[in-house]
C-alpha positions as CSV (number, residue, x, y, z in Angstrom):
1,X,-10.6,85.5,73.4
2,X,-10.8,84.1,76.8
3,X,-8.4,81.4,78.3
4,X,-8.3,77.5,78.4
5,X,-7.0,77.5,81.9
6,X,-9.3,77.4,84.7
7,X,-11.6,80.7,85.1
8,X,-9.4,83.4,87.6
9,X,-11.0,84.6,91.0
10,X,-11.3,87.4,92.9
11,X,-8.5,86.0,94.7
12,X,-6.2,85.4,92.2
13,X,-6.9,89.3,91.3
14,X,-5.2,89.9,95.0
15,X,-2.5,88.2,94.8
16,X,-1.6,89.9,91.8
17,X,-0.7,93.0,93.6
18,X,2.8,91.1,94.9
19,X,3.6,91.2,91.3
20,X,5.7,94.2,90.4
21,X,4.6,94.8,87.1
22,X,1.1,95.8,87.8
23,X,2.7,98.9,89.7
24,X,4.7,99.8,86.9
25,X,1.1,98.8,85.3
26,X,-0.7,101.1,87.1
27,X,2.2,104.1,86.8
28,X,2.1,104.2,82.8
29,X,-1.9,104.2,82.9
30,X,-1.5,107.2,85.2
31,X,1.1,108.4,82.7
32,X,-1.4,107.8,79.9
33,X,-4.0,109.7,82.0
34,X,-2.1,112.5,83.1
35,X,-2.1,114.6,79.5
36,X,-6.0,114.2,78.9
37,X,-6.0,117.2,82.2
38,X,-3.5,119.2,80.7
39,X,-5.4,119.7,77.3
40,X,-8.6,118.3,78.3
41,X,-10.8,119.1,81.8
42,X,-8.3,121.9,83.3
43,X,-8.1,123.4,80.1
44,X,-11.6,123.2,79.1
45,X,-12.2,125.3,82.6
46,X,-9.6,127.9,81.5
47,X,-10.9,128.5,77.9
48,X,-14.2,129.0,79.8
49,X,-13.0,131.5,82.2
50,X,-11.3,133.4,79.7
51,X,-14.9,133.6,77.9
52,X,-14.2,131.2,74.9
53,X,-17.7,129.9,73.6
54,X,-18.9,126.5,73.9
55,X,-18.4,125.7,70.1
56,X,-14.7,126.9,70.5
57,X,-14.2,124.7,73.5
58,X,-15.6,122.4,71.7
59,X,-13.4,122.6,68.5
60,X,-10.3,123.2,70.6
61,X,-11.0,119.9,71.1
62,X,-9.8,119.0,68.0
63,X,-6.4,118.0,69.3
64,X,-7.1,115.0,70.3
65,X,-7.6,114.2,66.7
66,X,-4.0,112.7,66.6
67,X,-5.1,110.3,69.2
68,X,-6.5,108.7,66.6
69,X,-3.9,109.0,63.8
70,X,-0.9,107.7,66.2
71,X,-1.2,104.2,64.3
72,X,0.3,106.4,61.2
73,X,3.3,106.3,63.3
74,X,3.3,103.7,65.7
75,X,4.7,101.1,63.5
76,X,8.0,103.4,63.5
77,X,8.0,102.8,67.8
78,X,7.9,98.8,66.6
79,X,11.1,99.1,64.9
80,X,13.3,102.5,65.3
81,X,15.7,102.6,68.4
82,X,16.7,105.9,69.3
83,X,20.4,107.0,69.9
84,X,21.5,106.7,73.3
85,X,17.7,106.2,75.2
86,X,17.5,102.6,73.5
87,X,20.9,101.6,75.1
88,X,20.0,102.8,78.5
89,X,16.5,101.8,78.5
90,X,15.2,99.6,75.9
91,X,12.6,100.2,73.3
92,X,9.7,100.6,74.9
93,X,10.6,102.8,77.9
94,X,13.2,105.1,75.8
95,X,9.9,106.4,74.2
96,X,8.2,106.8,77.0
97,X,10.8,108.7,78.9
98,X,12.1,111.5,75.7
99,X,8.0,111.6,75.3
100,X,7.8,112.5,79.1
101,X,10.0,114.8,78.8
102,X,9.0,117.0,75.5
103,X,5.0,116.8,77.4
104,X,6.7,118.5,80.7
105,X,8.1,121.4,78.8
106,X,5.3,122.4,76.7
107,X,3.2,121.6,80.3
108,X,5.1,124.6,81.2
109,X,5.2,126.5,78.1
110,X,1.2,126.5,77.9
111,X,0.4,128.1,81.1
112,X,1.9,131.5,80.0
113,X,-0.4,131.5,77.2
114,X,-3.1,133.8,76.8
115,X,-6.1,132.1,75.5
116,X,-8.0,134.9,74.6
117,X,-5.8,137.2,73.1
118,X,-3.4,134.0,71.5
119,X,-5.3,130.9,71.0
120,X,-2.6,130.1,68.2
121,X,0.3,129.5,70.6
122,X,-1.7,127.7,73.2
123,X,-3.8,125.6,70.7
124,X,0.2,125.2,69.5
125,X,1.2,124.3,72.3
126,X,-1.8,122.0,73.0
127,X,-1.2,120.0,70.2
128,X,2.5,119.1,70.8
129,X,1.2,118.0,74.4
130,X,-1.1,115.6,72.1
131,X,1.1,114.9,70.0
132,X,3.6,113.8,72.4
133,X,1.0,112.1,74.9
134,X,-0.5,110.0,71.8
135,X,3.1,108.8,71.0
136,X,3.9,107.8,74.2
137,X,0.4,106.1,74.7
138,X,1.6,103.7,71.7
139,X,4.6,102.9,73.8
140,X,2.9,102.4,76.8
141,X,0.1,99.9,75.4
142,X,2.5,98.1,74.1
143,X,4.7,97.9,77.2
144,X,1.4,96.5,79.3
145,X,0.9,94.1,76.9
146,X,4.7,92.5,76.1
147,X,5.7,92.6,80.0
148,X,2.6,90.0,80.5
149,X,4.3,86.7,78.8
150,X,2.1,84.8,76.5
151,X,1.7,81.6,79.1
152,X,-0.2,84.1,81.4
153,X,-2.7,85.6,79.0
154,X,-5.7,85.1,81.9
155,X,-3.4,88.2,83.4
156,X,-4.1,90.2,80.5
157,X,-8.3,91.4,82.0
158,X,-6.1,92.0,85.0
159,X,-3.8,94.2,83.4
160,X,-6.4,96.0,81.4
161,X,-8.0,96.3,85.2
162,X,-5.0,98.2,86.3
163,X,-4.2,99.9,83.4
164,X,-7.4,101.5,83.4
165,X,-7.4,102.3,86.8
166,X,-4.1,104.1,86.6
167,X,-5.5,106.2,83.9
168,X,-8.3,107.0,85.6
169,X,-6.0,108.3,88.3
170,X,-3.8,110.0,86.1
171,X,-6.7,112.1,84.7
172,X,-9.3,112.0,88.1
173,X,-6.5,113.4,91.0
174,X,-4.3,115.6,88.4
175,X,-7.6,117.5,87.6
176,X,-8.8,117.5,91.0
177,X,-6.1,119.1,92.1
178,X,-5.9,121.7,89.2
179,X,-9.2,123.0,89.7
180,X,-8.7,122.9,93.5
181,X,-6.1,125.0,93.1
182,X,-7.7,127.7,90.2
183,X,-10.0,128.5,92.9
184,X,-7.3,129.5,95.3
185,X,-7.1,133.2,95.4
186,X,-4.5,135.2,93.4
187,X,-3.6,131.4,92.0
188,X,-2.9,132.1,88.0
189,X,-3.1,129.0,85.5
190,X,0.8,129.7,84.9
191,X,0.9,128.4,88.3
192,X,-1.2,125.6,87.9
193,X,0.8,124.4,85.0
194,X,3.9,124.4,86.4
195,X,2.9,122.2,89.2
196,X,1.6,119.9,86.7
197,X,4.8,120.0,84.8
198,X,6.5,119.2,87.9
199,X,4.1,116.0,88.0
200,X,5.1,115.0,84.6
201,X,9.4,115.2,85.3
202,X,8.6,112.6,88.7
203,X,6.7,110.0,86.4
204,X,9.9,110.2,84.1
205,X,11.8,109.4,86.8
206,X,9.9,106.2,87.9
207,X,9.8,105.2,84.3
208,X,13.8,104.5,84.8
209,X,13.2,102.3,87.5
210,X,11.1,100.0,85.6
211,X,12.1,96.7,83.8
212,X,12.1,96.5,79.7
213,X,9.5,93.8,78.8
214,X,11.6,90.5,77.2
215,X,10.3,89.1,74.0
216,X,10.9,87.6,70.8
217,X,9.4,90.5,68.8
218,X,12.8,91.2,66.4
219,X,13.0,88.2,66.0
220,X,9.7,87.1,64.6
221,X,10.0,91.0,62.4
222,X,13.6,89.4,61.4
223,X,11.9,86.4,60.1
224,X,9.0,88.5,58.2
225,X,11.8,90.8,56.6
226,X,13.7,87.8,55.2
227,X,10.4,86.8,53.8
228,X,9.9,90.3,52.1
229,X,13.6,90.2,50.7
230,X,13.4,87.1,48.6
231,X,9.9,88.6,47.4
232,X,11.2,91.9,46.8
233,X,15.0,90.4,45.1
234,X,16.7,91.2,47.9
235,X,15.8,95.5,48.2
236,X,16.7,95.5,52.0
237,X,15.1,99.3,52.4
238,X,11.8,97.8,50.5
239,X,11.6,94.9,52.4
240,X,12.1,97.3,56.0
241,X,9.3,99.2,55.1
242,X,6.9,96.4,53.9
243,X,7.3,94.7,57.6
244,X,7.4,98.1,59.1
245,X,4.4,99.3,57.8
246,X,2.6,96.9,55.7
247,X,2.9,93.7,57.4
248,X,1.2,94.9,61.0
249,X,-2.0,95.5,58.8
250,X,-1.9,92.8,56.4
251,X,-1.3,89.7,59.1
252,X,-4.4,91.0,61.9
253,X,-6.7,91.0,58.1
254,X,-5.3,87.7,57.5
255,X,-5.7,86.3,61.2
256,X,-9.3,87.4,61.2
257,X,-10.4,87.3,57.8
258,X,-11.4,91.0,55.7
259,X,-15.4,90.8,57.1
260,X,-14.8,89.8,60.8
261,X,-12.2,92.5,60.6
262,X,-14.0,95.0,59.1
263,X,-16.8,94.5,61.8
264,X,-14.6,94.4,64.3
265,X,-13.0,97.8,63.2
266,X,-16.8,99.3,62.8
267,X,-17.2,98.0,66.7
268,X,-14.7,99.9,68.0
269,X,-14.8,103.0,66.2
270,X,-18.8,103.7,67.3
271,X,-18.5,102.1,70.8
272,X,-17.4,105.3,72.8
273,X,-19.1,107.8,71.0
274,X,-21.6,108.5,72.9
275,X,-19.3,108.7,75.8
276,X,-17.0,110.6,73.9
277,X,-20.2,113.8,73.0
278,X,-20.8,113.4,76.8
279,X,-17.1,113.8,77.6
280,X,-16.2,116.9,75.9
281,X,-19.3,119.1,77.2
282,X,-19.1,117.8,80.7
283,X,-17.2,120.1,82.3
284,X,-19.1,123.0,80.4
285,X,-22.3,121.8,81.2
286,X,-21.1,121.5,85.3
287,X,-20.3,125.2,85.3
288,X,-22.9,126.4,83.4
289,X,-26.1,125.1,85.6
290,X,-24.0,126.3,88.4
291,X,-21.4,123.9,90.0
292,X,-18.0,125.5,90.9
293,X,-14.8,124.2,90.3
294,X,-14.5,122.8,93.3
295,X,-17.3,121.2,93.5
296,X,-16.4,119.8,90.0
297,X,-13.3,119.0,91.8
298,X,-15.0,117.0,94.6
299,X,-17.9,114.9,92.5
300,X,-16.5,114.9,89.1
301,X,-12.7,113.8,90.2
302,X,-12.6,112.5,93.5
303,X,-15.7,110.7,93.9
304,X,-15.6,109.3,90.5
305,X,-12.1,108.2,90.8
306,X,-12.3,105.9,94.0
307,X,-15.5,104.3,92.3
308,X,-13.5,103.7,88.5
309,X,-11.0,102.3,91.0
310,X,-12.9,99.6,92.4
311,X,-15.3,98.6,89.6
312,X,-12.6,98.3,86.9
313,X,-10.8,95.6,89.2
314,X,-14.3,93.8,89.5
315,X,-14.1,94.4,85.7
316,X,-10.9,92.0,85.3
317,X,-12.5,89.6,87.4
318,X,-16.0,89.4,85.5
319,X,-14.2,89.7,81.9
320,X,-11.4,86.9,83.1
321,X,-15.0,84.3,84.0
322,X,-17.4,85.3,81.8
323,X,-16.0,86.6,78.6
324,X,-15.1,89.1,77.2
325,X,-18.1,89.9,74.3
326,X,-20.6,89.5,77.2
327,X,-18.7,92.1,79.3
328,X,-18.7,94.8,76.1
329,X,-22.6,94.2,75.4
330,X,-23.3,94.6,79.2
331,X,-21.1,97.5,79.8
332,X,-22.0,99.0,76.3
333,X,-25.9,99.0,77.5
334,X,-25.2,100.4,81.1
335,X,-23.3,103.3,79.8
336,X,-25.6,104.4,77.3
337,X,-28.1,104.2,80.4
338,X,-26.2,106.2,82.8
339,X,-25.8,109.3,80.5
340,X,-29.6,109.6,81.0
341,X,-29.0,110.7,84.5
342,X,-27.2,114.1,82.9
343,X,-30.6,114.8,81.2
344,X,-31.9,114.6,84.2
345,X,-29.2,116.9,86.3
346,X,-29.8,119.4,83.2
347,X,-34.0,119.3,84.4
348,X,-33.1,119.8,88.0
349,X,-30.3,121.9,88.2
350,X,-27.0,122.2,90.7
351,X,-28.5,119.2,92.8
352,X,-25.0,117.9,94.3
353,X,-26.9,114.5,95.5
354,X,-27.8,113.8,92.0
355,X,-24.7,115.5,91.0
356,X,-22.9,112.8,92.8
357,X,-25.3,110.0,91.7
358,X,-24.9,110.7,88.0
359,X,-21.0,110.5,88.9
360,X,-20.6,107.2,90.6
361,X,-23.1,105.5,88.0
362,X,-21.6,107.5,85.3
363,X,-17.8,105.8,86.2
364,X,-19.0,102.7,87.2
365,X,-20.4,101.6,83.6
366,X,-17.2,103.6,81.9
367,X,-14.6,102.1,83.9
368,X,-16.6,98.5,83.6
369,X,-16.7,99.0,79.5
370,X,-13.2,100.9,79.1
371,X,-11.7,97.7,80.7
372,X,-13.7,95.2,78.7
373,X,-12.7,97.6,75.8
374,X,-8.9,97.1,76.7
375,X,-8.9,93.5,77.3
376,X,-10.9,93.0,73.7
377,X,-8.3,94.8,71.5
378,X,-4.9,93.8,73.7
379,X,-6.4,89.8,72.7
380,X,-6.8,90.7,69.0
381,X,-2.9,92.0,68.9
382,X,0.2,90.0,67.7
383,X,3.0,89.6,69.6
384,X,5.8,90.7,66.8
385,X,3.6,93.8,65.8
386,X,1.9,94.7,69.5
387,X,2.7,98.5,69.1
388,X,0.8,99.1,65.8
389,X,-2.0,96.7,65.9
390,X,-2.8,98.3,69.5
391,X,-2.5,101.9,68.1
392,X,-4.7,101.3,65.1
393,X,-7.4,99.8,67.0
394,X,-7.1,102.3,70.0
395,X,-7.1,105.2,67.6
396,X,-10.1,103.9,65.9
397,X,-11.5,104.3,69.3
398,X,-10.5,107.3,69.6
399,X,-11.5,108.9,66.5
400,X,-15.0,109.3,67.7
401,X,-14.3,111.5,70.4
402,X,-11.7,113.4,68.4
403,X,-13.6,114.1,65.5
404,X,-16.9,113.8,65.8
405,X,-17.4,114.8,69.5
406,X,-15.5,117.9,68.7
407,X,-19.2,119.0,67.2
408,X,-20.5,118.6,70.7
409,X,-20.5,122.1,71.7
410,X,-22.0,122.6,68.2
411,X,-24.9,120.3,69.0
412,X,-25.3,122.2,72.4
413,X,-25.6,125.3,70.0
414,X,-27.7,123.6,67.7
415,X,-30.4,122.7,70.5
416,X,-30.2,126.1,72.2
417,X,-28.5,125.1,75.1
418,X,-30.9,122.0,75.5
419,X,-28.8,119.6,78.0
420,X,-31.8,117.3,78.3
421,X,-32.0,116.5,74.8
422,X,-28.3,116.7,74.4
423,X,-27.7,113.8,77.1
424,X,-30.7,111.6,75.3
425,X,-28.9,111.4,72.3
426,X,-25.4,110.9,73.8
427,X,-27.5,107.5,74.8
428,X,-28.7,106.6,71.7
429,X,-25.3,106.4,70.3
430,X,-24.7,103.5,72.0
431,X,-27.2,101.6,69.4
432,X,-25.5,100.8,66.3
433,X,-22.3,99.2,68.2
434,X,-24.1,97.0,70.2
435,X,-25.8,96.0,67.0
436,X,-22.6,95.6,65.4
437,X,-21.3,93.9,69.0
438,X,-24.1,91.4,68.6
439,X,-23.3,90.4,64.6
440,X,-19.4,89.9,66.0
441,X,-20.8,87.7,68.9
C-alpha cells in the first residue's frame, strides 16, 4: 500500500494546491460533509429543544443506518447512466448533481416539521436526506479516487488529506453557522433550514464546473461481461448483473485472499466505533453540563475545524513517508486517548479552556486517523469497480456508528447520566481493532 517512487514531502503537498483537482477535491468532501448537519448536529440540537429524550436522539439516529447499506446500491452508480444528466455531465458528477438537488428540497421540506408533535414526517424527511447524501457519497468517493490517474498513486494520502478536510468543513462551518443562528432571537429552524438549502443548490452549481474523471473503467467491465457471457451461454441480462453485482465482490476476495479479507473487513468495521458512541451524544452531552449553542458553535465547529484542517494535511504527508498501517495503529491509539478528556469535561463541568482542549486534541487524532482511514481503503479499490468496493468498505465503517452507536443515548440511560464512565468506554472500543490492525500488519 505505499508507493515505489521516492517518499513525498511537505513540499510536494504544496505544490499540489496549483492542481485543480484538489479544489474540486476539497468541494465534494464539503459536499459529503454538508448532510451529516442537516440530520446530524443541527438537528440533534432541535430534537433537544423541542424536549425529545436522549434515547430518542439517540435512535433518531438511526438514519444513518443507510450509510452503511449504500454498497447494496452503489454497484448500480458503477454501471447505470441516467437520461439526460449522463450526456451533459458524465457518470460520476450526473449523480452527484440529481443527488444535490433531491437533498436541497427535503433540506427545505424538514424545517417545517414539527418534531414533537410529527416525528414521522421529519424522521421521513430525515431519511431521504440520508438516503440521498449516502448515494451521492458513493459518487463522490469514487470521483476522488478515478480523477487521481494510476501513475500518481503517492497523490492518493494527498487526496484523502483534502478530502477529509473538505468534509470536515462541510460539517464544522455549516453547523457553526446553524447554531449561531438558532440563537438569534425570533430565528425559527424553518429559517435555518432554508439557508442551509440555499447552501446545498450553490454546491450543485460548482459541481457543473468540474471535470469528469477519464478512465478505462467500461472498458475493463466490457471485458469482465464478455467473460460472464461465454460462462453463462451467452444470457446478456445474467451476465450484466453478474459484473454489476457479483464481480466487485468476488475480484477484492480474490485479490486479497478470503482470511486477509475477512480481517480486513473486521478492521474497518470496529475502527470508529468508539468515535462513532462519542459522536452521537456529543452535542447532548455539551448542552446538558451547560454549554450554549454558541459556545458549541465556537469550540465544537470553529475551533475544531481550523485544527482537522491542518493536521489532516500533515496526515497526507506522514501516511505518503511512513505507511500507511503505521499511521492507523498510531492514529487508532491517540483517538481512543483523546475521548478520555470528555470524562474528564463530564467531572469538571462547563470549563470552556478544557472545553476547547478536549476539542483541538479530540480533531487532531480524528482528522489524523479518518485520513489514514481514507487512504487505507481508496488503496484496497480496483480501478474498473472503484464505486462499490469504496461503498462496501466505507459502509462497513459506517455501520458502527449507524447501528450500534444509535444505543449511545441508551448507554447514557443505562449509567444514569454517567458521562465519565460513558467517555471511558468510548476509549476502550478502540481495543479490538487495533488488535485486529496488528494481525493485518
Amino acid at each position: 500500500m505505499k508507493s515505489n517512487t521516492a517518499p513525498p514531502t511537505i513540499a510536494k503537498l504544496l505544490s499540489s494546491f496549483k492542481d485543480k483537482r484538489m479544489l474540486w477535491i476539497f468541494i465534494l468532501g464539503f459536499s459529503s460533509g454538508f448532510p451529516w448537519v442537516l440530520i446530524g448536529s443541527a438537528m440533534s440540537a432541535w430534537l433537544q429543544e423541542a424536549g425529545l429524550t436522549r434515547s430518542a436522539i439517540g435512535f433518531f439516529g438511526s438514519v444513518f443506518i443507510v450509510y452503511a447499506l449504500n454498497f447494496l446500491w452503489a454497484p448500480l452508480l458503477d454501471r447505470v447512466k441516467l437520461p439526460l444528466l449522463n450526456n451533459l455531465l458524465g457518470q460520476r458528477r450526473s449523480w452527484i448533481v440529481l443527488m444535490q438537488w433531491v437533498i436541497m428540497v427535503a433540506a427545505v421540506a424538514i424545517g417545517f416539521t414539527d418534531p414533537a408533535g410529527s416525528m414521522l414526517w421529519t424522521s421521513l424527511l430525515a431519511l431521504l436526506i440520508a438516503l440521498s447524501s449516502a448515494t451521492q457519497d458513493i459518487a463522490i468517493d469514487a470521483y476522488r479516487i478515478e480523477i487521481i490517474a494510476t501513475d500518481e498513486e503517492d497523490m492518493i494520502p494527498f487526496a484523502a488529506a483534502i478530502t477529509t478536510s473538505g468534509w470536515w468543513s462541510g460539517f464544522s462551518i455549516p453547523g457553526a453557522i446553524a447554531l449561531y443562528l438558532s440563537d438569534v432571537p425570533g430565528m425559527e429552524w424553518s429559517s435555518v433550514y432554508l439557508v442551509m438549502g440555499v447552501v446545498v443548490a450553490l454546491l450543485s452549481i460548482t459541481v457543473w464546473r468540474m471535470r469528469e474523471p477519464e478512465n478505462m473503467r467500461e472498458e475493463m467491465q466490457q471485458r469482465s461481461e464478455e467473460v460472464y457471457e461465454e460462462e453463462l451461454e451467452h444470457h446478456h441480462w445474467l451476465a450484466w448483473w453478474g459484473v454489476t453485482v457479483v464481480e466487485p465482490f468476488l475480484e477484492f476476495f480474490r485479490r486479497n485472499g478470503w482470511q486477509l479479507a475477512i480481517a480486513i473487513l473486521s478492521f474497518i468495521f470496529l475502527f470508529k466505533l468508539g468515535e462513532a458512541f462519542l459522536g452521537r451524544m456529543s452535542i447532548v452531552f455539551y448542552k446538558e453540563i451547560g454549554f450554549s449553542n454558541s459556545d458549541i458553535a465556537t469550540y465544537s465547529k470553529l475551533v475544531g475545524w481550523w485544527v482537522t484542517i491542518i493536521f489532516s494535511l500533515l496526515a497526507g504527508v506522514f501516511n505518503a513517508r511512513f505507511g500507511i498501517v503505521r499511521g492507523l495503529m498510531i492514529g487508532g491509539v491517540a483517538m481512543a486517548s483523546t475521548n478520555l478528556l470528555f470524562s474528564w469535561l463530564a467531572v469538571v463541568g462547563p470549563d470552556t479552556t478544557i472545553f476547547a482542549l478536549a476539542v483541538v486534541l479530540d480533531n487532531f487524532t480524528s482528522a489524523f486517523a479518518t485520513v489514514t482511514f481514507v487512504t487505507f481503503i481508496s488503496y484496497l479499490t480496483s480501478r474498473a469497480y472503484t464505486a462499490t468496493q469504496y461503498a462496501l468498505m466505507a459502509s462497513l465503517g459506517n455501520l458502527g456508528r449507524t447501528t450500534v452507536a444509535s444505543f449511545s443515548g441508551v448507554l447514557v440511560d443505562g449509567l444514569n447520566g454517567d458521562w465519565f464512565t460513558f467517555f471511558l468506554l468510548t476509549a476502550l472500543m478502540a481495543i479490538p481493532a487495533l488488535l485486529l490492525l496488528w494481525r493485518i500488519g
